[in-house]
Structure formats: structure tokens, C-alpha cells
PAFIFI-815762 format. One record per atom (N, C-alpha, C): y, x, z; residue in one letter. Coordinates in steps of 0.2 Angstrom, whole numbers, plus 5000, padded with zeros to 4 digits. Example, Ala and Ser with C-alpha at 12.3 -4.5 7.8 and 13.67 -1.06 7.14 Angstrom:
2
497250665039a 497850625039a 498450665039a 498950645035s 499550685036s 500050645039s 
END
This chain:
288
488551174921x 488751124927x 489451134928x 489951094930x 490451074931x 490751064935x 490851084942x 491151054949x 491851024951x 492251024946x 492851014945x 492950934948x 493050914954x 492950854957x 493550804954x 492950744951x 493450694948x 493450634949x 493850604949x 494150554952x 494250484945x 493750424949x 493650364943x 493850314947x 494450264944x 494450204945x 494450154941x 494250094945x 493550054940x 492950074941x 492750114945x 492150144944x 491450104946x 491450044948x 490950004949x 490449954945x 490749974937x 490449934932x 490849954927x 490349924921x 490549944913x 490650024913x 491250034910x 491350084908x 491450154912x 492050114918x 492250154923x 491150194926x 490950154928x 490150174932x 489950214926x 489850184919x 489750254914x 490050304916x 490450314915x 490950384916x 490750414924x 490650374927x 490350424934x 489850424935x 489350404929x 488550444928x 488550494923x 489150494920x 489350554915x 489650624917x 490050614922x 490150664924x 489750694930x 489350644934x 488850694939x 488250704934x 488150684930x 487550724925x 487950794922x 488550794923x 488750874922x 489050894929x 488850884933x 488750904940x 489650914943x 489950864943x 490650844944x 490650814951x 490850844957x 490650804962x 491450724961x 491250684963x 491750614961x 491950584968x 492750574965x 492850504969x 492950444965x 492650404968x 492650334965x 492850284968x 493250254965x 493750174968x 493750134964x 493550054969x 493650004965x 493749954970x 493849874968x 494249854976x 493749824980x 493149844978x 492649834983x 492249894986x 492349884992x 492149954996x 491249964995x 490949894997x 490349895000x 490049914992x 490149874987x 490049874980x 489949974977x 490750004978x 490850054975x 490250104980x 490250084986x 489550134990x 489150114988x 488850064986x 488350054984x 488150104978x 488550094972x 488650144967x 488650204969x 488950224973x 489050304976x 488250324977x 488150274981x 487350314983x 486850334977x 486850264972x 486350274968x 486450344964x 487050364963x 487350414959x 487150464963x 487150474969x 487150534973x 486250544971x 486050504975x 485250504975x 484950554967x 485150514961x 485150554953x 485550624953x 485950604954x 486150674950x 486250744958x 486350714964x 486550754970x 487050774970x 487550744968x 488150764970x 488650734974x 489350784978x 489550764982x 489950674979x 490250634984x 490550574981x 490950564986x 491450554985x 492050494992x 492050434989x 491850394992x 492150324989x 492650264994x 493150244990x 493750204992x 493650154989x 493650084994x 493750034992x 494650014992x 495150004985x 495649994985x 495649964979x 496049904979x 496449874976x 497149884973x 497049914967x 497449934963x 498149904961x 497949844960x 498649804959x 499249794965x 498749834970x 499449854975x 499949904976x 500449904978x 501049944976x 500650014979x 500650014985x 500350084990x 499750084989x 499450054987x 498550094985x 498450164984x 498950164977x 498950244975x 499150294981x 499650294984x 499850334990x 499550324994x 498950284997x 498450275001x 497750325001x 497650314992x 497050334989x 497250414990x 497950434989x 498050494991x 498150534996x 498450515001x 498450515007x 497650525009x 497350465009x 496650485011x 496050535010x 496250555004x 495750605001x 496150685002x 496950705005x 497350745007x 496950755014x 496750705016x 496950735024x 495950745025x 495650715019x 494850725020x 494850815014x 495350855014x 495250895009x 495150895004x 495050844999x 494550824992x 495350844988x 495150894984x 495550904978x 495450884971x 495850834968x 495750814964x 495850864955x 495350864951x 495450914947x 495450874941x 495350834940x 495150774935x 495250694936x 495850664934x 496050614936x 495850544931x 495450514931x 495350484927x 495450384926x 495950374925x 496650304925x 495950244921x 495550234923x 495050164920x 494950094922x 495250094930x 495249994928x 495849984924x 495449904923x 495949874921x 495549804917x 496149764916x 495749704914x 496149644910x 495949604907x 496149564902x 496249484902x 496349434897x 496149384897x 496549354893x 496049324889x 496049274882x 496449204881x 496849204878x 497349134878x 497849134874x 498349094873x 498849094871x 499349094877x 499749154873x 500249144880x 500549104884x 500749054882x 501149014886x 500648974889x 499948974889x 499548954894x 499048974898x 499149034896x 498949084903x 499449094907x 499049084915x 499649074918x 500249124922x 500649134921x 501149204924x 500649274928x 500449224933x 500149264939x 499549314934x 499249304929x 498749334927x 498949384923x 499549374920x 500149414914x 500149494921x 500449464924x 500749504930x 500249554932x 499649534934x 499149554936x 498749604932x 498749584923x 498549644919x 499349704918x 499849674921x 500249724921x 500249804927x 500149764933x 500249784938x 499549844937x 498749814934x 498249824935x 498149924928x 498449864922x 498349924917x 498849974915x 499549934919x 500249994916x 500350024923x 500449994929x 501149994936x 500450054938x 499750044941x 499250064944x 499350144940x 499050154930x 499050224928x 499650274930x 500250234932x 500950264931x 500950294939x 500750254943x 500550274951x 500150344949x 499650314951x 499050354951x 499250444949x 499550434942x 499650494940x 500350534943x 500550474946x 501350514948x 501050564954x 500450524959x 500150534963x 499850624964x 499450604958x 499150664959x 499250734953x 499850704945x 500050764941x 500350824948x 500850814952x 501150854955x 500750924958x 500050914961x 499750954964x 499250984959x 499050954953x 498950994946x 499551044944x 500151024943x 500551064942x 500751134946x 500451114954x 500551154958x 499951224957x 499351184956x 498851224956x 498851264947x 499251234943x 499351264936x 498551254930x 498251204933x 497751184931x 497551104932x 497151064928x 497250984928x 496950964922x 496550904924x 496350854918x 496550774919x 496750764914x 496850664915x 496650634909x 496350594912x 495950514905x 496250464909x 496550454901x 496550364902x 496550324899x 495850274902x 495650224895x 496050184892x 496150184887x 496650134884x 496250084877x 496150094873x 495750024868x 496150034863x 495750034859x 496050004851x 496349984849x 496349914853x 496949864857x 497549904857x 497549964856x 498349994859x 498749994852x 498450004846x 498450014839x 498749974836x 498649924838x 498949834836x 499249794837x 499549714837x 499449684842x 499049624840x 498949584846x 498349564845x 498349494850x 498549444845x 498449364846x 498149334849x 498149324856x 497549274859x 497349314866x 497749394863x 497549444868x 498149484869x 498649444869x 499549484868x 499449524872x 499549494879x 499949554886x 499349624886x 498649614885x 498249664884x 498249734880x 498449684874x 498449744868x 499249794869x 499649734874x 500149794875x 500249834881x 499649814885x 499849854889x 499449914886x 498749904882x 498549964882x 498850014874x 499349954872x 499850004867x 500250054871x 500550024879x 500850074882x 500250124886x 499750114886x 499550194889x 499350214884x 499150224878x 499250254873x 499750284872x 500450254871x 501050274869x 501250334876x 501150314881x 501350354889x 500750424887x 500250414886x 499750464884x 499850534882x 500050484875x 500350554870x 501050594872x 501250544872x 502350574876x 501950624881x 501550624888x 501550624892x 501050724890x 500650704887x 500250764882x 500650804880x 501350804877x 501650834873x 502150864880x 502350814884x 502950844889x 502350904893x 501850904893x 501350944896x 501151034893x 501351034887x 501151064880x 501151144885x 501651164887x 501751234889x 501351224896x 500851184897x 500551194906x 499651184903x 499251204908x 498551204907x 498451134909x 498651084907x 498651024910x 498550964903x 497850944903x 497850914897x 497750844899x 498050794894x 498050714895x 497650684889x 497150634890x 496750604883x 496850534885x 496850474879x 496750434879x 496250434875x 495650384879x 495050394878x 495150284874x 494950274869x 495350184864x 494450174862x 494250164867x 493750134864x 493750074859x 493050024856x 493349964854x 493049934859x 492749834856x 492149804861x 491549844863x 491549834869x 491349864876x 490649814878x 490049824877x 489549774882x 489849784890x 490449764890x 490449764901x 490649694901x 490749684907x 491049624915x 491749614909x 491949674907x 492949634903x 492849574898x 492249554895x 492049494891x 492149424895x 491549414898x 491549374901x 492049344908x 492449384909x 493049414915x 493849374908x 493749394903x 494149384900x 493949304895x 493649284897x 493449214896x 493549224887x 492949294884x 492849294878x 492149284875x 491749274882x 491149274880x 490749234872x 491249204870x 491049144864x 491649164857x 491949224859x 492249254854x 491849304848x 492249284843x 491949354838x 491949404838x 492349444843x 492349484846x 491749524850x 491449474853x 490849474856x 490049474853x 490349424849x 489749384847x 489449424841x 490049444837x 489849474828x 489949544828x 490649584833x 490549634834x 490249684834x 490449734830x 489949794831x 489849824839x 489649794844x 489849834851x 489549884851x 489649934858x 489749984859x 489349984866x 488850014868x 488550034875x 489250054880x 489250054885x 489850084889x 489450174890x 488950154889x 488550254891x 488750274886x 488850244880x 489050314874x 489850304874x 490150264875x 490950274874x 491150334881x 490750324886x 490850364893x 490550454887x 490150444887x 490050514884x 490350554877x 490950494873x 491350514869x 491850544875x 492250504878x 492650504884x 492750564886x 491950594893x 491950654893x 491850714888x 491850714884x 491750764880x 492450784879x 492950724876x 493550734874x 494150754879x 494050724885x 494350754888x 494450814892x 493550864891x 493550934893x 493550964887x 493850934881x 494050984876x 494750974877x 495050934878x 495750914879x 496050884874x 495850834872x 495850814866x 496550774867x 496950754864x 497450694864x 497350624865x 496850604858x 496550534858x 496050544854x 495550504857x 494850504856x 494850404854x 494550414849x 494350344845x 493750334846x 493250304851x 492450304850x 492150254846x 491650304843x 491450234838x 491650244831x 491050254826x 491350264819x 491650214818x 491350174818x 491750084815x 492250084817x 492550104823x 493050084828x 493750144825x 493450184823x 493950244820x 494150214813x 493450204808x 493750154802x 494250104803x 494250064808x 494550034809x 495450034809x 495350094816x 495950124816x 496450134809x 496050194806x 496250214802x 496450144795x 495950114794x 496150054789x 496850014790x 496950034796x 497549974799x 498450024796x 498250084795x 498550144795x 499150104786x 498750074782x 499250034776x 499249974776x 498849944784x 498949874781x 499849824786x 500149804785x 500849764788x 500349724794x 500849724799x 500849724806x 500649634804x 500949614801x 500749554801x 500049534800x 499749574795x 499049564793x 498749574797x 498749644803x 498349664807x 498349614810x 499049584815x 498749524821x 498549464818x 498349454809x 498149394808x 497549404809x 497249474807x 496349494808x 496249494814x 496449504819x 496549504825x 496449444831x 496949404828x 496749344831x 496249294828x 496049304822x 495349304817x 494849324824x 494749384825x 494449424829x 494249384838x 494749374841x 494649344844x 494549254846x 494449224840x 494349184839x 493849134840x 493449074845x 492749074845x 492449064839x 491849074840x 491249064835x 490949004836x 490548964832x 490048904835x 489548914839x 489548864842x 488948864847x 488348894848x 488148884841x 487548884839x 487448964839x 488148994834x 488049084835x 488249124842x 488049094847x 488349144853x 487649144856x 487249184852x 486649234855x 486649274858x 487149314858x 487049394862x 487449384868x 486849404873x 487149404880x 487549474882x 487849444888x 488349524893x 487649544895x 487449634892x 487349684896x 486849704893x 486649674886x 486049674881x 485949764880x 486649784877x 486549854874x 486649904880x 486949884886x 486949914893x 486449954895x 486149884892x 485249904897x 484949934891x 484949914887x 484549954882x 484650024883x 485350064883x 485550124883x 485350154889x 485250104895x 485150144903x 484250134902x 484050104898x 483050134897x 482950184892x 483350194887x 483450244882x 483450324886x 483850314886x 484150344894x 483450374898x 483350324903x 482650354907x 482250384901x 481750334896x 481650364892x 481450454891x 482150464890x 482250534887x 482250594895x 482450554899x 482150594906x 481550604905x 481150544908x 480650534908x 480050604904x 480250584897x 479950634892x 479950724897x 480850714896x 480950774899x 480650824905x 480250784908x 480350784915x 479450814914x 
END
């Protein structure tokens, strides 16, 4: 068991709620944020009820300039020491650029680059004070390439990869480790949120449970790993792109994002979710 108290934003769904059933299963007491207060308590409890561990939960909106220094301020003056910082909303959407409109551009900017850049400035300081720290932050595949139809996305999450590693490195002589945790396609809300529900992406994909990418995630991050790729296929991936020209990759890519007909968009949001959260009980259940 684990009490090192950690702190998940996004934490209300997909991958972020994975991750904070991941860590209070190793007995991490959490704070959790996402910009709905009633929503994130409501998660709070269930989590607390399971595993019994302590929770703070903040309903804040990330996309706003002072969220961060709010999120911090508030958990300072409530005593909660952050040990484990963990940078997971974030969010997308499918188009070509010049018809997705500015405001949404802006909003996966301020959500997936301006928010980790906060949060971290936020809370590396009293890591470094204390000479000890952990920080995840999700970044995507997506970060690898770029990626047609999903431009602003793949670069925002090419910059937290990129900010990751730099960031790992200027860290080298401190107990203070950074992972980018690059999953691929994810069964979460960022599909149909990113108005990809009908893509091949979705549809043909090898997907991914969000409980197993949470549980590559943490492991990699209390080894301290740099970059974690979850997902055999997703790491072939990786690696295949490794000889092929930039060109090629954002042709498979926008390939990738492309719909499918009608007829093949059989697999609904949440199918492998739930399968993995009855698997799951399942193996309790046995256990118990």
C-alpha cells in the first residue's frame, strides 16, 4: 500500500476515473478535479466507499487561467500535500482545420498544453522543496506524428511529450520523476466528444479498456519511467513509424481518422469499459 496522495485531473470519466481507481486500489489517498463539482463527488464517494480511502474533490475548470492557483491555494490552506501530480484532462476534435471553429482550436490549447504547464509550475516547486515527487502526464500516440483531421490535437499532445521528456532530463539530479504515459484509442467520452464516433479509428481499431492503460500508466510512473506506450499494437506502432517519412505517416493517419460506412459502425462508447469493470468485479468477487 501506497499513501502518497495524488492528485488526477479529468478525473471523472475515461481514463482520468481509471487512474483514480488505480491508485486507491494501491491505497493512494486522491485529489480529484474536473469541472464538474457534483459529478467529481459523486466519483469521490464511489471510490472512497471501494477502496476507503481519503479524497478531496474540486470541481474546476481547467481552461481557466487561475484554476491552477486556486486548485492550489485550496488544497494549501486544507493541508493536502500533493506527492503525485497527475496532468490528464484534456480533449480533442475531428475536422479539418479551417472548419473547426477558432474557439475549439483555443480551448484544446488552453485544455491540453496552457492547463499541464500551470498545474506543474503549481506544484514542481514544493516537490523540489520536499526533494521528493511524482508527475504523469497523459499524452497519446498522437504525440508521435501528425495527424490529419486531428491536427491541433496531435500537436498538442506532441508538446506534452516533447515538455515531458526536456522536463525529465532538466530533473535528472533530483528524486523527482516525470512519465508520459501515450496511450492509443481509448473506449472513453474523447470519441464521441470528438465527433469521431463513425471513424476508423473507433470503429476498426484495436481499442484499448481505459482500466488497462490506467494500470500501464501507474505502474510506469512509480518506476519512473520517461515514456510509457500502452498497448502492444500501439508500441508496434510507434516503433513502425520510426523508418517511415512524415508524409506517409499523416497519410495513414488521416486514413485512420477517416469515416467508415454506415453499415460498419457497430461498436458502441463503453463496450470494452464495462467489459473490463465486470472482469474486474469478477476477479474480486472470486477473490473475496
Amino acid at each position: 500500500m501506497n499513501a502518497q496522495t495524488t492528485l488526477i485531473t479529468g478525473a471523472s470519466s475515461g481514463i482520468g476515473l481509471s487512474l483514480a481507481r488505480e491508485f486507491a486500489k494501491h491505497g493512494h489517498d486522491l485529489v480529484l478535479v474536473a469541472p464538474d463539482f457534483t459529478e467529481v463527488q459523486n466519483v469521490a464517494e464511489d471510490i472512497r466507499q471501494t477502496y476507503g480511502v481519503e479524497i478531496h474533490s474540486i470541481g474546476k475548470d481547467l481552461e481557466r487561467a487561475d484554476s491552477a492557483d486556486e486548485i492550489f491555494d485550496e488544497l494549501y490552506r486544507a493541508g493536502v500535500q500533493v506527492e503525485i501530480l497527475v496532468n490528464n484532462a484534456g480533449l480533442g476534435q475531428r475536422g479539418r482545420f479551417w472548419e473547426i471553429p477558432l474557439e475549439k482550436d483555443i480551448s484544446m490549447i488552453r485544455l491540453n498544453i496552457e492547463a499541464v504547464i500551470r498545474m506543474t509550475k503549481c506544484f514542481l516547486p514544493s516537490m523540489l522543496a520536499r526533494g521528493h515527487g511524482r508527475i504523469l502526464n497523459t499524452a497519446s500516440v498522437a504525440g508521435f506524428e501528425p495527424g490529419p483531421l486531428l491536427a491541433v490535437y496531435h500537436a498538442t499532445k506532441a508538446f506534452v511529450l516533447s515538455f515531458s521528456e526536456a522536463l525529465a532530463t532538466e530533473l535528472e539530479q533530483t528524486s523527482i520523476s516525470v512519465t508520459a504515459l501515450c496511450p492509443g484509442p481509448t473506449d472513453t467520452d474523447f470519441f464521441p466528444k470528438a465527433d469521431m464516433m463513425a471513424t476508423r479509428a473507433f470503429q476498426k481499431a484495436n481499442l484499448m479498456a481505459p482500466q488497462d492503460v490506467a494500470k500501464d500508466g501507474y505502474e510506469a510512473v512509480m518506476r519512473g519511467e520517461r515514456v510509457t506506450v500502452s498497448g502492444t499494437v500501439n508500441k508496434t506502432l510507434v516503433f513502425a513509424r520510426r523508418v517511415m517519412t512524415e508524409s506517409a505517416q499523416a497519410k495513414l493517419n488521416q486514413q485512420f481518422y477517416e469515416e467508415v460506412d454506415p453499415s460498419e459502425c457497430k461498436r458502441e462508447r463503453g463496450e470494452l469499459e464495462s467489459k473490463a469493470a465486470h472482469d474486474e468485479w469478477v476477479r474480486h468477487s472470486h477473490s473475496d
